[in-house]
VEXDREN-649499 format. One record per residue (C-alpha): x, y, z. Coordinates in Angstrom, 1 decimal. Example, Ala and Ser with C-alpha at 12.3 -4.5 7.8 and 13.67 -1.06 7.14 Angstrom:
BEGIN
[site [12.3,-4.5,7.8]];
[site [13.7,-1.1,7.1]];
This chain:
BEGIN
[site [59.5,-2.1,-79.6]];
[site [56.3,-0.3,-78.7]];
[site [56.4,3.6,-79.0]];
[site [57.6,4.9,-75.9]];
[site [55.2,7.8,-74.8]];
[site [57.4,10.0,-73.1]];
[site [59.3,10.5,-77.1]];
[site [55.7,11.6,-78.1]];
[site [54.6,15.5,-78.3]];
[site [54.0,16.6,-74.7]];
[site [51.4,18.6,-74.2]];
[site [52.3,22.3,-72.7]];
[site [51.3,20.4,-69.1]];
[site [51.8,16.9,-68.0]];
[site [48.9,17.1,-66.0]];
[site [45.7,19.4,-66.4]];
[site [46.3,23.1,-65.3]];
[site [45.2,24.5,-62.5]];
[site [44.4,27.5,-64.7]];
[site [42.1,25.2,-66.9]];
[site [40.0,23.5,-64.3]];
[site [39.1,26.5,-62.9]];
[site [38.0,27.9,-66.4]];
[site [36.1,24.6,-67.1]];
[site [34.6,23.8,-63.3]];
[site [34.8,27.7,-61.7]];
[site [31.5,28.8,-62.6]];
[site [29.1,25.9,-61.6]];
[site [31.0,23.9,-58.7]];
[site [34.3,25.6,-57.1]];
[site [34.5,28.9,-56.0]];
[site [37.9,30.0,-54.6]];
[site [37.5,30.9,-51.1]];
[site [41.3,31.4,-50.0]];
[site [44.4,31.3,-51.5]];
[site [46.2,32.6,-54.7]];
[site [46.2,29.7,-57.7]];
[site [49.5,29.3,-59.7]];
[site [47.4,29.6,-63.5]];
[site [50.6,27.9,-64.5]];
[site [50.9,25.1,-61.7]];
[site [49.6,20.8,-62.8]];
[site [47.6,19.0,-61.3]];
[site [48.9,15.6,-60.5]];
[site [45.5,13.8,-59.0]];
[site [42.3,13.5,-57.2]];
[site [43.0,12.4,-53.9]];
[site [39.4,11.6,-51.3]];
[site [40.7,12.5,-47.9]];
[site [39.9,9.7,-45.3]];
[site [40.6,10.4,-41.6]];
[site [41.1,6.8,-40.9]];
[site [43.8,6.2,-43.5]];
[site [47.1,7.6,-45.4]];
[site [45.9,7.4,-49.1]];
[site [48.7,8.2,-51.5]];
[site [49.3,12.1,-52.4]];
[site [50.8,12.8,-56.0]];
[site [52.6,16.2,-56.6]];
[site [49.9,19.1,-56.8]];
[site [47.3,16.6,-56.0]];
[site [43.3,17.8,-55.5]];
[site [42.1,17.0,-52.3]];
[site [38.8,16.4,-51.7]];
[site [37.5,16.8,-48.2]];
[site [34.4,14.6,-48.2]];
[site [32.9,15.0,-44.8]];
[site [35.0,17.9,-43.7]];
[site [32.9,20.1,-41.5]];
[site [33.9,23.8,-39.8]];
[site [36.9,25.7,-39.4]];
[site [38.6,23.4,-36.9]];
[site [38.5,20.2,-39.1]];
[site [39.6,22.1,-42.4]];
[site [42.7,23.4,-40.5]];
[site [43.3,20.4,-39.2]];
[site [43.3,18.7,-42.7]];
[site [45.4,21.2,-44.0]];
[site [48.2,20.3,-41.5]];
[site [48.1,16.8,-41.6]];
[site [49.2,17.0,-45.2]];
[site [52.6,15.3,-46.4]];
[site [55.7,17.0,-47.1]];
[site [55.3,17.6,-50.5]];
[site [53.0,20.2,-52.8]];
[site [49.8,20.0,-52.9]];
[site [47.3,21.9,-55.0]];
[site [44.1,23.1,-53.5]];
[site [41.7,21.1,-50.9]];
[site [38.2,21.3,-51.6]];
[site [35.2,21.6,-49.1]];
[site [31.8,21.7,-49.1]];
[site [30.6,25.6,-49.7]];
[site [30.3,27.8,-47.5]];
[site [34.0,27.3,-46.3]];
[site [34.7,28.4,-42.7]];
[site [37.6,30.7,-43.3]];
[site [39.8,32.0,-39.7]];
[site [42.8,33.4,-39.2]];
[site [43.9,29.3,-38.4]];
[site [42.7,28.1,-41.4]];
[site [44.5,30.9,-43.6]];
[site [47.7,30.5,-41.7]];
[site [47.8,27.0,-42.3]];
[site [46.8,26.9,-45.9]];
[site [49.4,29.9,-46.5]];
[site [52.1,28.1,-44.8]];
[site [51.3,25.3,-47.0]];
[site [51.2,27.1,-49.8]];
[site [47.8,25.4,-50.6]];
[site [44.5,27.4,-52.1]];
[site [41.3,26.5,-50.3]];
[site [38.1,25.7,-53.1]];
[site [34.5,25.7,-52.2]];
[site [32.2,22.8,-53.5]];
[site [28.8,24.5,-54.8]];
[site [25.9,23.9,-52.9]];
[site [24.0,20.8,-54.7]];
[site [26.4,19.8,-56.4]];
[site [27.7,15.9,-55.4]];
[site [31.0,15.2,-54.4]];
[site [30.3,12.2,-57.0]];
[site [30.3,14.4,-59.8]];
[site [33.1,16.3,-58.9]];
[site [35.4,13.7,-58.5]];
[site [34.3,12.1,-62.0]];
[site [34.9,15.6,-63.7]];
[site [38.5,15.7,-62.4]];
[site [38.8,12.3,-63.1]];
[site [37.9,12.9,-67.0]];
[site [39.8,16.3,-67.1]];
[site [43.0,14.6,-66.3]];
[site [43.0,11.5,-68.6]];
[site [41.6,13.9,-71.9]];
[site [45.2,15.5,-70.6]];
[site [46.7,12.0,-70.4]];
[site [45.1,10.9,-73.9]];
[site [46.1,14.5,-75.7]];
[site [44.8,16.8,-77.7]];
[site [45.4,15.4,-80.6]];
[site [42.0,14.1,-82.4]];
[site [43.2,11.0,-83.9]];
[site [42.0,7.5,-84.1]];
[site [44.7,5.6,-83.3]];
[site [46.8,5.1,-80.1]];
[site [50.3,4.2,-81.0]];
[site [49.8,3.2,-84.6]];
[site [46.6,0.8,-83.1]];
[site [43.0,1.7,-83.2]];
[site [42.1,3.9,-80.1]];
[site [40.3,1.8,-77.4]];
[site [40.9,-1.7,-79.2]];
[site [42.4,-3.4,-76.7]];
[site [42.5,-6.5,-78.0]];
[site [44.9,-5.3,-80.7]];
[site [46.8,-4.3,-78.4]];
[site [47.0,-7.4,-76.4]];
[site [48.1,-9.3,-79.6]];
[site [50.9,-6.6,-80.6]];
[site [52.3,-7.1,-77.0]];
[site [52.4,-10.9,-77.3]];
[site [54.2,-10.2,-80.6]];
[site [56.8,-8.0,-78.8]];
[site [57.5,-10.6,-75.8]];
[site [56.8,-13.7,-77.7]];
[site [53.9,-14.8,-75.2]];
[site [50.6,-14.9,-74.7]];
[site [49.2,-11.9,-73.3]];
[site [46.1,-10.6,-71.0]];
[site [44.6,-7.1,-69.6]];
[site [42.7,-6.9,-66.5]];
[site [41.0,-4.7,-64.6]];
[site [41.4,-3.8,-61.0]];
[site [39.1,-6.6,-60.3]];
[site [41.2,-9.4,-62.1]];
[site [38.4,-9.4,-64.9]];
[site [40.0,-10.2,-68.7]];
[site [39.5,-7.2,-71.0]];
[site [41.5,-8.4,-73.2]];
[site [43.3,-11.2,-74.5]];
[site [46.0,-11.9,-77.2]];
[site [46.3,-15.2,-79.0]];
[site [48.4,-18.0,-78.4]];
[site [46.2,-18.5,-75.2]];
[site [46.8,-22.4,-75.7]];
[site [50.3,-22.4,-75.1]];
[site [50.0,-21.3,-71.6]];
[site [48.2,-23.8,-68.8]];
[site [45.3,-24.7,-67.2]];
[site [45.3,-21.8,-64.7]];
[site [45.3,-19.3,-67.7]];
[site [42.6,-21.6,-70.2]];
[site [40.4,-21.4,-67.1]];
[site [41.1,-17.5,-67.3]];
[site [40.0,-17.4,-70.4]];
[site [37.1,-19.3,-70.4]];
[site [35.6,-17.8,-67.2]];
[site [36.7,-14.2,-68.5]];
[site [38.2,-13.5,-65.0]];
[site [41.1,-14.8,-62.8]];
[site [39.6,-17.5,-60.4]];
[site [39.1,-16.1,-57.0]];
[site [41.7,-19.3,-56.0]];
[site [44.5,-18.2,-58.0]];
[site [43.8,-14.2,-56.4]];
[site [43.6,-15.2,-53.4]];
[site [46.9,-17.3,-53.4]];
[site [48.3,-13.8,-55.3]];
[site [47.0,-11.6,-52.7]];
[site [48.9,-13.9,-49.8]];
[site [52.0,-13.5,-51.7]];
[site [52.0,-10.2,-51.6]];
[site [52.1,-9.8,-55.5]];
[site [48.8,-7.4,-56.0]];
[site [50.4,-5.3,-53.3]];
[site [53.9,-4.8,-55.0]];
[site [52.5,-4.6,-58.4]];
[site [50.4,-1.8,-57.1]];
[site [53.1,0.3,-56.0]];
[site [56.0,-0.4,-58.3]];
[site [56.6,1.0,-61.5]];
[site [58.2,-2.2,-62.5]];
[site [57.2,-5.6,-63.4]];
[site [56.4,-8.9,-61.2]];
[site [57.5,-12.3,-61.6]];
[site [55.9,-15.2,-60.1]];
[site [57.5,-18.3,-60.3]];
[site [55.5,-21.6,-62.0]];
[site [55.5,-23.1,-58.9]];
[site [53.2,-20.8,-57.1]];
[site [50.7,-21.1,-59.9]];
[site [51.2,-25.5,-59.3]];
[site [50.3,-25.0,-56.2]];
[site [47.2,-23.3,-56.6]];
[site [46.5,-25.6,-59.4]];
[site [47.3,-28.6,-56.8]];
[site [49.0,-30.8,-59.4]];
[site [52.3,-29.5,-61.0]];
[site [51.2,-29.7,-64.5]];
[site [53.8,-27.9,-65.8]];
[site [52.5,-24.2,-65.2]];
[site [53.9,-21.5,-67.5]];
[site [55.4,-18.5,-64.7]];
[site [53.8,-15.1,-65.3]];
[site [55.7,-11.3,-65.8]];
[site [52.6,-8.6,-64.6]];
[site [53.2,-5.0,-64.4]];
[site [50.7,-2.4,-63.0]];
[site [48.5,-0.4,-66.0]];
[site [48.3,3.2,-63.9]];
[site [47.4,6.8,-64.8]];
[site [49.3,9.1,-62.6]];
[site [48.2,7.9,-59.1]];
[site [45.3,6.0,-60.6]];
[site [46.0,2.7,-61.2]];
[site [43.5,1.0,-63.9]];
[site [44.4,-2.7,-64.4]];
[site [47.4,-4.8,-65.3]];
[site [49.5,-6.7,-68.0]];
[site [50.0,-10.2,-67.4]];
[site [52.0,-12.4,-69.8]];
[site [52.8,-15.9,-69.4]];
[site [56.4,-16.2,-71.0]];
[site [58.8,-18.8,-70.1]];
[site [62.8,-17.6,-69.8]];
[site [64.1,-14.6,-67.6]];
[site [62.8,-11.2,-67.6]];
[site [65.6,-9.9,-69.6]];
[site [65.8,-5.8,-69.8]];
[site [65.1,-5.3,-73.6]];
[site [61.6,-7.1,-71.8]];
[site [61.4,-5.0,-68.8]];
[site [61.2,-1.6,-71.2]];
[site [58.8,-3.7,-73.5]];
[site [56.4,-3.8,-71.0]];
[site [56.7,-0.7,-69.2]];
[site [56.4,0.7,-72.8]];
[site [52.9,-1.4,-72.9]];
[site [51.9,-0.2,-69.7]];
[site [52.0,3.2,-70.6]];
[site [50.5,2.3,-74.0]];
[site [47.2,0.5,-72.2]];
[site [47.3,3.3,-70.5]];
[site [46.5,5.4,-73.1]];
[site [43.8,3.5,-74.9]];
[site [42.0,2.6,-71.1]];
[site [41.5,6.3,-70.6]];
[site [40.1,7.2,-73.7]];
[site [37.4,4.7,-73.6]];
[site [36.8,5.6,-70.0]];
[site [36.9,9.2,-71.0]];
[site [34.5,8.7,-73.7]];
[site [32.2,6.4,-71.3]];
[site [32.3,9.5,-68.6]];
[site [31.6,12.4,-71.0]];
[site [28.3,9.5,-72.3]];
[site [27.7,9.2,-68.9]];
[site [27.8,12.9,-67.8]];
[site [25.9,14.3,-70.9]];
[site [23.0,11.8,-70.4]];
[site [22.5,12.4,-67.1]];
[site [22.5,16.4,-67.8]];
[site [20.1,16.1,-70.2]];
[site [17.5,13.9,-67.9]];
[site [18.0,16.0,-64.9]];
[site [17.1,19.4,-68.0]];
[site [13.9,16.7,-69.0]];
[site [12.9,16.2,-65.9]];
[site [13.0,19.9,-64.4]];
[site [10.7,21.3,-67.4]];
[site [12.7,24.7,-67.9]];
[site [13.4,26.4,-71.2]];
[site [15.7,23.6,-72.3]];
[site [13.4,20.4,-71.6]];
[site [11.8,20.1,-74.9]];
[site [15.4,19.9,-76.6]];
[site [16.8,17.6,-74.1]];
[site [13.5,15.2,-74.3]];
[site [14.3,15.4,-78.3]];
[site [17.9,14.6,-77.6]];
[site [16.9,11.3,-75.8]];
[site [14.4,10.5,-78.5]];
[site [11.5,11.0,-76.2]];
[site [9.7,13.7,-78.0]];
[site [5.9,13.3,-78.7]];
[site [5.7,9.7,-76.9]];
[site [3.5,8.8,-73.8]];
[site [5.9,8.3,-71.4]];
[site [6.4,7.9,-67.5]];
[site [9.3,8.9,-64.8]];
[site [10.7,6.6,-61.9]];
[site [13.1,6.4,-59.1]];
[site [15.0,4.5,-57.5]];
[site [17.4,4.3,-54.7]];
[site [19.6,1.4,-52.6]];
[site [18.2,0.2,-49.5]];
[site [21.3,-1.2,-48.6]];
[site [24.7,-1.7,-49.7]];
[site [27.7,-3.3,-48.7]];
[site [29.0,-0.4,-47.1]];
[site [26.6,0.5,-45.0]];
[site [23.6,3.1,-46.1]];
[site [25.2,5.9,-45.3]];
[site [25.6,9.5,-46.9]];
[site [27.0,8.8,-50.4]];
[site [30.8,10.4,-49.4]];
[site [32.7,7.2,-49.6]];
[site [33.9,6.2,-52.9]];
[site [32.8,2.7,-53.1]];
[site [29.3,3.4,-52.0]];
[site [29.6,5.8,-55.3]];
[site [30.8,2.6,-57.0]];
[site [27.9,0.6,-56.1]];
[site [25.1,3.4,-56.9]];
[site [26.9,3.5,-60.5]];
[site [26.9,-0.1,-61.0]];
[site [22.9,0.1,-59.7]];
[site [22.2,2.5,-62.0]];
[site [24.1,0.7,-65.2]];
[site [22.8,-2.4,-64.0]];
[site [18.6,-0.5,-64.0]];
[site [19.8,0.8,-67.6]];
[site [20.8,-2.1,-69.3]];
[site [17.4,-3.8,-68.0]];
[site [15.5,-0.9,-69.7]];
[site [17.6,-0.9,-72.9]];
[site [16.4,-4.8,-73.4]];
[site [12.7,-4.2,-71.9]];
[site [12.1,-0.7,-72.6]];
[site [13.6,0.0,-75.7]];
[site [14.6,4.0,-75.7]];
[site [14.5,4.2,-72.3]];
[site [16.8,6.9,-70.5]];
[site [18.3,6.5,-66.9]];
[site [21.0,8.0,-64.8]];
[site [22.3,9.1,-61.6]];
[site [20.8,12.3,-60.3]];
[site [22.6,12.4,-56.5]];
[site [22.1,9.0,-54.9]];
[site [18.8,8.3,-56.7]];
[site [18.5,6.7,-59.9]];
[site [16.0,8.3,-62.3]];
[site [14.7,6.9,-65.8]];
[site [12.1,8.1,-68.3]];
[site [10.5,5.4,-69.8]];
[site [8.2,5.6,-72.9]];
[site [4.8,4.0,-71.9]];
[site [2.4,3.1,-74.9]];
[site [-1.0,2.0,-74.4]];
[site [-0.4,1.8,-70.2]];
[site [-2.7,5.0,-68.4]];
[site [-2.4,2.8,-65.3]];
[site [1.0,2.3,-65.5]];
[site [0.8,-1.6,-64.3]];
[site [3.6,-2.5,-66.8]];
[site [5.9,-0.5,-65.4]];
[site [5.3,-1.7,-62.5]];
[site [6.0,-5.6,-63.4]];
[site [8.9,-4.1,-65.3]];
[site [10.5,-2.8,-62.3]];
[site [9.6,-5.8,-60.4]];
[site [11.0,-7.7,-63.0]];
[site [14.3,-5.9,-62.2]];
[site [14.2,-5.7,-58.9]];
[site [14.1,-9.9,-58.8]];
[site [16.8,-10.3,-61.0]];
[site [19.4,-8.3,-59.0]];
[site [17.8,-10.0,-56.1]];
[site [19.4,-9.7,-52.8]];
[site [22.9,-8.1,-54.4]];
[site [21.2,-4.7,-55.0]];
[site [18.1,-4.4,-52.3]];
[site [16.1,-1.2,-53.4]];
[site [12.5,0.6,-53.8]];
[site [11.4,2.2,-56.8]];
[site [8.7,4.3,-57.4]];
[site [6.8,4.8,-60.7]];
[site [5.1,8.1,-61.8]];
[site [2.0,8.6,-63.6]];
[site [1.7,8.5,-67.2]];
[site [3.0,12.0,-68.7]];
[site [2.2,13.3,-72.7]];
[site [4.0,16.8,-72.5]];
[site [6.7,18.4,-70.6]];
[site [4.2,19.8,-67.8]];
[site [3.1,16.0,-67.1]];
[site [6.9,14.9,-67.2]];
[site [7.7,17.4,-64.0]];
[site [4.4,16.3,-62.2]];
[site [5.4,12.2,-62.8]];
[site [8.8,13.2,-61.7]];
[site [7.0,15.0,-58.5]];
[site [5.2,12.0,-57.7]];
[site [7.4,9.5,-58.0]];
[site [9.6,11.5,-55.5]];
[site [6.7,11.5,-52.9]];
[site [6.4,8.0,-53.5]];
[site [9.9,7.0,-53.5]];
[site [9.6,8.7,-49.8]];
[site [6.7,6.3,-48.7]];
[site [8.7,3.6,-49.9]];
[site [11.9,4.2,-47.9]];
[site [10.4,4.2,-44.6]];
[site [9.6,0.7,-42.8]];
[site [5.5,0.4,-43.0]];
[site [2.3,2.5,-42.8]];
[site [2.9,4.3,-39.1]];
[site [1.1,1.6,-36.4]];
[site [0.2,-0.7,-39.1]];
[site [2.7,-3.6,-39.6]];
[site [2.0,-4.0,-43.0]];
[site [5.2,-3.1,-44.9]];
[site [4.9,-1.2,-48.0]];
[site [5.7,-2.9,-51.7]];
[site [9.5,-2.3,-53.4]];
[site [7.6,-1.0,-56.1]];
[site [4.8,1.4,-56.4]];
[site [2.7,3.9,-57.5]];
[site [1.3,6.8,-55.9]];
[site [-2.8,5.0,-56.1]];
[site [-0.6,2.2,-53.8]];
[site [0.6,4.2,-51.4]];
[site [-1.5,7.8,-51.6]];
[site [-2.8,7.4,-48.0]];
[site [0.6,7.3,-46.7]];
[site [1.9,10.0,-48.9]];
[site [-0.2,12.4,-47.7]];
[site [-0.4,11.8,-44.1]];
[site [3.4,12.3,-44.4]];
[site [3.3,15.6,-45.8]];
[site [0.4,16.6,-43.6]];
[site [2.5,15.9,-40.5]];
[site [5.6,17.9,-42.6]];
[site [3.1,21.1,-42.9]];
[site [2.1,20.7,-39.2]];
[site [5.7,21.2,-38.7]];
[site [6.3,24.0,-41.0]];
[site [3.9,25.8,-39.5]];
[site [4.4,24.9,-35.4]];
[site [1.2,23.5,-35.1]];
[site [0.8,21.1,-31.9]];
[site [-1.7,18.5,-31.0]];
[site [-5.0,20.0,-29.8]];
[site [-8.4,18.9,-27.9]];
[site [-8.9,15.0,-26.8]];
[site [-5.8,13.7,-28.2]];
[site [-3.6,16.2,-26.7]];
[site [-5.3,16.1,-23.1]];
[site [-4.8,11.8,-23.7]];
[site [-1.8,12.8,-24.6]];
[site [-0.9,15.2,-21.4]];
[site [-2.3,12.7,-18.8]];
[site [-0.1,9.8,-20.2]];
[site [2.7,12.0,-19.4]];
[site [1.9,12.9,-16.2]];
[site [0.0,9.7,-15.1]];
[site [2.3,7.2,-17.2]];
[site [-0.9,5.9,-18.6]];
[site [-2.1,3.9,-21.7]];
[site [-4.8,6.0,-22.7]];
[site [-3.8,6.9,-25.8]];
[site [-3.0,3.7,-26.7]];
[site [-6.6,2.3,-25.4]];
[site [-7.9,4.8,-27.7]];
[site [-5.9,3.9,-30.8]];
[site [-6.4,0.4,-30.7]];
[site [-10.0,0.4,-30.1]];
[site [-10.2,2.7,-33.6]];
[site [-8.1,0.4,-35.3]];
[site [-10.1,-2.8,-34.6]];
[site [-13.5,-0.5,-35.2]];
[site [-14.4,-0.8,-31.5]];
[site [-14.3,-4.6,-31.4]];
[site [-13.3,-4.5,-27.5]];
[site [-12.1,-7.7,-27.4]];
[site [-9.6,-7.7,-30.1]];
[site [-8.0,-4.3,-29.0]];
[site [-7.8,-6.0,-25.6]];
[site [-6.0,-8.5,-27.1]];
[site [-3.4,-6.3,-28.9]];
[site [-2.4,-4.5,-25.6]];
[site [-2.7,-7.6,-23.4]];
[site [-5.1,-7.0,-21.0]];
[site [-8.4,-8.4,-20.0]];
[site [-11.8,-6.8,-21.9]];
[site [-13.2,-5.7,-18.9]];
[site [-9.9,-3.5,-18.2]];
[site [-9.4,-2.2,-21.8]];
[site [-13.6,-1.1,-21.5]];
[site [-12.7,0.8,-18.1]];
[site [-10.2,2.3,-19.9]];
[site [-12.1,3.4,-23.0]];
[site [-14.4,5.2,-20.5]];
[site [-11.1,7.0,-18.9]];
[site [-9.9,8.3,-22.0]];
[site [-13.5,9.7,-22.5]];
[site [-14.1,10.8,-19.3]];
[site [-10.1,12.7,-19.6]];
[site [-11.0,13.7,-23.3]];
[site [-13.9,15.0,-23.5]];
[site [-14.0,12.9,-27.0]];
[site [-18.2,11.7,-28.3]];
[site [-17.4,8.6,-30.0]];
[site [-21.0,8.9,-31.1]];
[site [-19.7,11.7,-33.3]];
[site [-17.8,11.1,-36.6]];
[site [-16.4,14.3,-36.8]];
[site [-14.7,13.9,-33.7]];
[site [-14.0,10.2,-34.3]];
[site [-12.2,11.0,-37.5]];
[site [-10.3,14.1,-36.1]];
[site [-9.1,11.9,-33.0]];
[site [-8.0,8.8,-35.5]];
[site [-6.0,11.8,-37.8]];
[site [-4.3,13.2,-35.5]];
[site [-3.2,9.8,-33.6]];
[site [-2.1,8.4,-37.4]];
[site [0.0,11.4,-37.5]];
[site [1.2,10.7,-33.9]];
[site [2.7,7.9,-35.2]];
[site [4.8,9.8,-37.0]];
């Protein structure tokens, strides 16, 4: 029998204390803005509060209120909560705290946190996430899960096969094989062409989902037979098909996969505890590679975002990422699009799909760019890149390219590339320019020009841009308005409902060829010319004058914007 967890040493909690996460997470991202916390009290989960749905609350779960805004909506989360404890709910800082919102949260016995100003909800969630399962995994530093190397899943796999006496698999929440034991040739076609492909067919999970199994096995604790006959049919010839037991792999609320064995016979009780035994054991061993992923994950990105800000710890983080005293430069990246919509990153999946970006950008690097460094920073990916022998930086640019077609249409995005940089100083500015550049990049062309800009570029590619966009930003920092003959065009127009402004635009943009700016506004030459000759007549402009000509042209570029 596999070691049943709950005879192990328990840890003084069976989930993370509140105490604890305060201690680890207080100073940097919560702040305690109502409410009393029990130091003693677990925490059972992280729940994302969604307006539109009933997600599933553990005991003394965290709730975090993504997208709650203002007094009124706090309270009203607060209320809507089930009938059973629940820890804390987190909002963004500063919390809007009145006499509502404290009578509800006091009724409910729950304490109100503030999320930290620049802080993501992304990393939040991804803390408690890794807080909880090194609680799950215990505190014991050893190297072995239940007598079996920690994270080797594949011995796990075969011991359980061993146990039930058939061939075993562990998936993913996406039906991908992690693992498999051996003995995979006893079973049938349906679970060779598992194998083979890595993943369950999208066939045999779609026939799985209309049966209702993912649901129940999901939300049971227990395990899930499906009969041979629904695996025939899927197959469309009744070869013979081996029936499969699956039970859900879950971590406290969290589930993380499954256990699917394809045994013959009935699902006898000494097999039932086997594999909830297993479940709990993959468990185990899931979290502490996912823990050990997210602390990688976590540290890397702290030390780029320490690289990239040039304070007092830069030079050590750069030496950290074995990027000391090499020529290097900075880019950035971000999803145009997504198959949740482009929306502020709050929902979890659109999270999901940044990540997998970013892993997806870092695994090109690792193979192009050897020693390259990349993570997440917010909902832009960022990477250092060492750049030998490339001043111009053209091959990053074809590296990026290069990325860019291979994820193709699956991950649309822009990157921006920063100058080469051969000290910490140069590092900030290629970070600085790569964010102007980035900026260029995410809007749809060059103002009344319908040339679009490149995915991929440096600031020499799009400088004229760059600036004309922070020139209208410093126009409205400072309240300026539009003055002399484009704003008296611009005041006639209004009154008059005229074209003159637009006369006058496209006459500079086809260098006073009259008969092509005709052209672009549809009129006849002769009507555009009478025109020309209001708007200087209304203006006041000399067109004989390149001071005024370039003044006028400036500040209808930035009237575009």
């Amino acid at each position: 029998m596999l070691p049943n967890m709950s005879d192990r040493n328990e840890p003084r909690f069976p989930r993370f204390s509140f105490a604890r996460i305060l201690d680890d997470l207080g100073v940097t991202l919560l702040e305690t803005a109502h409410g009393r916390a029990n130091e003693q009290q677990p925490v059972g989960g992280v729940v994302i509060f969604d307006a539109f749905d009933e997600p599933l609350y553990p005991e003394h779960a965290f709730v975090l209120g993504v997208g709650v805004h203002g007094s009124e909506a706090l309270a009203e989360l607060i209320e809507g909560l089930p009938n059973q404890p629940v820890a804390a709910v987190v909002v963004r800082s500063p919390v809007e705290l009145t006499d509502e919102v404290r009578r509800a949260a006091d009724e409910r016995g729950v304490v109100v946190l503030g999320l930290a100003r620049g802080a993501t909800w992304t990393q939040l969630a991804a803390l408690l996430r890794t807080l909880l399962a090194e609680d799950d995994v215990g505190d014991t530093h050893v190297d072995s899960l239940g007598g079996i190397p920690s994270g080797d899943l594949f011995a796990v796999a075969n011991a359980i096969a061993s146990l039930l006496d058939a061939p075993v698999t562990i998936e993913d929440r996406s039906s991908r094989v992690l693992a498999f034991s051996g003995r995979q040739e006893e079973a049938d076609r349906a679970r060779a062409e598992t194998i083979i492909g890595r993943r369950v067919p999208e066939r045999y999970t779609e026939r799985l989902t209309e049966r209702g199994v993912f649901r129940h096995l999901y939300r049971s604790d227990d395990p899930v037979v499906i009969d041979s006959d629904v695996i025939d049919s899927v197959v469309s010839v009744n070869d013979g098909s081996t029936q499969r037991v699956a039970i859900g792999v879950r971590a406290g609320d969290e589930v993380l996969g499954s256990i699917w064995a394809a045994m013959d016979g009935p699902l006898t009780h000494e097999r039932t505890v086997t594999l909830r035994d297993a479940a709990k054991l993959v468990a185990l061993h899931l979290l502490r590679l996912r823990a050990g992923a997210d602390v990688q994950r976590r540290l890397r990105a702290e030390l780029l975002s320490t690289a990239l800000e040039g304070g007092s710890g830069a030079s050590e983080a750069l030496a950290r990422l074995n990027l000391s005293g090499q020529s290097v430069c900075v880019v950035a990246a971000v999803l145009t699009e997504t198959e949740h919509g482009a929306t502020e990153g709050t929902d979890q999946a659109l999270m999901a799909e940044r990540e997998r970006f970013t892993d997806a950008l870092a695994v090109h690097l690792s193979a192009m760019r050897p020693g390259s460094a990349v993570a997440q920073l917010g909902d832009t990916a960022y990477g250092i890149l060492p750049e030998p022998n490339d001043p111009s930086g053209l091959h990053a640019v074809r590296t990026m390219e290069d990325f860019l077609d291979r994820v193709g249409a699956r991950m649309p995005a822009v990157i921006a590339v920063g100058p080469p940089a051969d000290d910490l100083a140069g590092i900030t500015r290629s970070r600085g320019s790569a964010r102007r550049v980035l900026r260029a990049l995410l809007e749809t062309g060059r103002g009344g020009s319908t040339k679009p800009l490149s995915r991929v570029a440096r600031l020499s590619d799009v400088h004229a841009e760059v600036l004309m966009r922070e020139l209208k930003d410093l126009m409205v920092v400072r309240g300026d308005e539009f003055t002399g003959p484009v704003s008296r065009l611009i005041e006639h127009d209004g009154k008059q409902k005229g074209q003159l402004v637009d006369t006058l635009r496209a006459w500079f943009d086809h260098f006073g060829d009259v008969g092509q700016a005709a052209g672009t506004l549809f009129v006849h030459p002769n009507t555009f010319r009478y025109r020309l000759r209001r708007a200087v007549e209304i203006s006041g402009i000399d067109l004989d004058d390149a001071d005024d000509r370039f003044a006028a042209m400036l500040q209808l570029r930035l009237l575009d914007r």
